[in-house]
N, C-alpha and C positions, 0 to 999 in steps of 0.2 A: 380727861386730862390730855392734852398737846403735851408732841415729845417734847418741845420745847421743855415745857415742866418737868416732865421726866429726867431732864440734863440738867435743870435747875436744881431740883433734888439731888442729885446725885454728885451736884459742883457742893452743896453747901454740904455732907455728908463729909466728903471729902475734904472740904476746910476747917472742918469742925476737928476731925481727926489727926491733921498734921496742925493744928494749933494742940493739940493735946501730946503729941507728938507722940503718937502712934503709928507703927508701922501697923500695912493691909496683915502681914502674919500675927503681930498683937493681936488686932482686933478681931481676927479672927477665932483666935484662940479664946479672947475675953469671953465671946457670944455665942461660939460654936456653929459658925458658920465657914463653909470653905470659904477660901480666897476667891476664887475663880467667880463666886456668884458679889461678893464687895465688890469687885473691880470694876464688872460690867452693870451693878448699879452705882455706881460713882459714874460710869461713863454714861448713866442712863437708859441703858437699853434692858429695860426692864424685861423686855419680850423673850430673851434668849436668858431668862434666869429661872424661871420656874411659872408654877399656872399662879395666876394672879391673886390668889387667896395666900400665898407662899411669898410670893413678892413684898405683897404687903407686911407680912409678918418679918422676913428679913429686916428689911426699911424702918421696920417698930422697933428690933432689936437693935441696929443700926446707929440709931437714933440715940436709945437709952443709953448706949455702949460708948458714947461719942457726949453724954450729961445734954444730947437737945431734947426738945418734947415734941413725941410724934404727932403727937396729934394736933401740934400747930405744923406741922411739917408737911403730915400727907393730909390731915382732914378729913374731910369726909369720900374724898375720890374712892371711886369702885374702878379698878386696874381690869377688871373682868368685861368692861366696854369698849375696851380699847382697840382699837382698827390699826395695827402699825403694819405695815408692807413691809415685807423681808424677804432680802435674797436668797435665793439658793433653794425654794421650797420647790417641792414638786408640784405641780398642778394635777389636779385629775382630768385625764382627758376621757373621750368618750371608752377609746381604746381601752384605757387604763382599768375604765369601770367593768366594761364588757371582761377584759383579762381577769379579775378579783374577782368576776360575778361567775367566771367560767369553772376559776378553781378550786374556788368553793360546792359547786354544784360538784365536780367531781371527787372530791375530798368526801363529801355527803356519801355518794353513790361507792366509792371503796370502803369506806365505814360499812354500810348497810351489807357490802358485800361479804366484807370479814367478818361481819356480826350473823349473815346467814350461815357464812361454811362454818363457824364454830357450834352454831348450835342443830347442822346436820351433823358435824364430826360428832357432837356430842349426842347427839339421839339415837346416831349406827350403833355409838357403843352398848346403849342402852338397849337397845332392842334386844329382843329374845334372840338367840343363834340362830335355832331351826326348829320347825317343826311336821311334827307327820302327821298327817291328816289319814283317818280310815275314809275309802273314797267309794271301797265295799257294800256291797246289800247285808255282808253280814260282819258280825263282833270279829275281832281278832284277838291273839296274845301279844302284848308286847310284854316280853322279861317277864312271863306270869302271870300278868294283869290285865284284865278284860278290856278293850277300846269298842267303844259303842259305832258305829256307821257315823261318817259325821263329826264323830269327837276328833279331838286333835289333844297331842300330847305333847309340850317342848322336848328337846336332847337337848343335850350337853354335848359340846368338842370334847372329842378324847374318850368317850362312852362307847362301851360295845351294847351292842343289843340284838335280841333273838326275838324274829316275829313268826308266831304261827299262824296256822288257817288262812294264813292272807292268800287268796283263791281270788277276787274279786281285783286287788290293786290298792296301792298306797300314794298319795302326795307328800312329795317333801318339800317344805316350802323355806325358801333363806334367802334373807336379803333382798327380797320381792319377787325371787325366780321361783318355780315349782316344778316338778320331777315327780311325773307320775312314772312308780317302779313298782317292781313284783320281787319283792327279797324276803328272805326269812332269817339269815345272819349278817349284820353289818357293823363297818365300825365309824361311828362318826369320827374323822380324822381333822379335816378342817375346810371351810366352810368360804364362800367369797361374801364379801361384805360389797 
């Protein structure tokens, strides 16, 4: 369809209406359509009214709402083909693509970055606080209970605990750091993450 036709239709819409004598607010009312999208297909410019599957359907109701038959009116035209040149768009230039191509990659890469520190933040907390390792040839007591060479035992923050026999040495390991010590009374107080 030539806008020519596009301003054809939209002349005969328009006369169709003021021989009915309806105002653009009438008619809008009748078919529930705003005004602002009547006006600019009365004046034909179809392009600045909506995607062309909508246009069509305006112009149908249009039609009914005005007692013409759309479908001697629009016919079989597809609005969806239509090539009209219109001012004021933006062009893309290469710039433009490269800028959108830039900001997106970095939008990507603070995503990925928030999405890693939340699920480090989330894993420190999970992790075990501390732990002692016997680093000793032989068993030790911790609170009573026997630690094998080699085994390890979590603490608790805020736990006191009494280690006997430890002759040999102890690791205490938190937060990825370790502390080879020699204690027999101590109190886990608090810990670096």
């Amino acid at each position: 369809m030539e806008k020519e036709k596009w301003k054809t239709i939209g002349e005969v819409l328009k006369k169709a209406r003021e021989a009915q004598g309806l105002s653009l607010e009438q008619l809008s009312q009748k078919i529930d359509v705003p005004i602002w999208k009547l006006r600019l297909i009365e004046e034909g410019q179809f392009d600045r009214v909506d995607a062309p599957f909508y246009v069509r359907y305006y112009i149908k109701l249009y039609a009914q709402g005005v007692g013409l038959d759309p479908n001697q009116l629009i016919g079989e035209e597809d609005f969806s083909r239509e090539e009209v040149k219109t001012t004021g768009k933006m062009r893309k230039t290469p710039f433009s693509e490269m800028l959108n191509l830039t900001m997106l990659v970095i939008f990507f890469a603070a995503l990925f970055l928030f999405v890693y520190s939340v699920i480090r933040f989330f894993g420190v907390l999970h992790e075990p606080n501390v732990k002692l390792v016997n680093t000793s040839n032989q068993a030790i007591l911790l609170d009573g209970k026997p630690v094998a060479p080699g085994e390890s035992v979590l603490l608790k923050t805020g736990s006191k605990y009494e280690i006997k026999n430890n002759k040999g040495g102890c690791t205490i390991i938190s937060a990825n750091k370790q502390w080879l010590v020699r204690i027999e009374n101590f109190e886990v107080v608090l810990w670096e993450r």
